[in-house]
Phi, psi and omega in degrees: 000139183224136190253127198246125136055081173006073158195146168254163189240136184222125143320096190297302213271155155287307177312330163100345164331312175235055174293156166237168166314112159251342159191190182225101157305350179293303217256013170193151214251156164251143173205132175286148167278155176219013192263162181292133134207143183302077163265174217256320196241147205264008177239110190246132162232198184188141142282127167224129191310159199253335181291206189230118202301003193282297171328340169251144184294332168261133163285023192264001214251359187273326198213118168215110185246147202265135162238142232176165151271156199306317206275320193276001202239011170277294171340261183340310238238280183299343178262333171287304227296281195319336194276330189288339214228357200216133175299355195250114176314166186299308158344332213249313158262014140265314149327320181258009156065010175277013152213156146320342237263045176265145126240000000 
């Protein structure tokens, strides 16, 4: 996953070779999940749209959620929050080491 010009990107591969479009962060929110659900890491978040699920065509495209270890999926979490509210690209604090945000 990668956060580019307040949009994520997401990735199979390291290299990056077939990433796709995964949202614009202008139209979705970060939300820690707290409900029991079964995943590989024991820390899950999600991005969800600001819209209205009726607007997509896919609903897969409305809610997309991540499982992670706690600390990348706080760094991850706090790096959308910054990227949604602050006039300065997400680059300006990573260059400046006031965030994380590769995996």
């Amino acid at each position: 996953m990668e956060l580019r010009d307040n949009s994520l990107w997401l990735s199979k591969r390291d290299n990056g070779k077939d990433e796709a479009f995964l949202c614009k962060l202008t139209n979705f929110d970060v939300y820690s999940v707290t409900r029991v659900m079964k995943t590989p890491k024991q820390f899950v978040f999600a991005v969800k749209s600001t819209d209205n699920l009726s607007l997509f065509e896919n609903t897969a495209d409305y809610l997309h959620t991540f499982c992670c270890k706690e600390k990348e999926g706080l760094e991850w979490m706090m790096s959308i929050l910054l990227a949604r509210v602050s006039p300065h690209p997400i680059g300006f604090f990573v260059r400046n080491g006031l965030i994380n945000c590769a995996s």
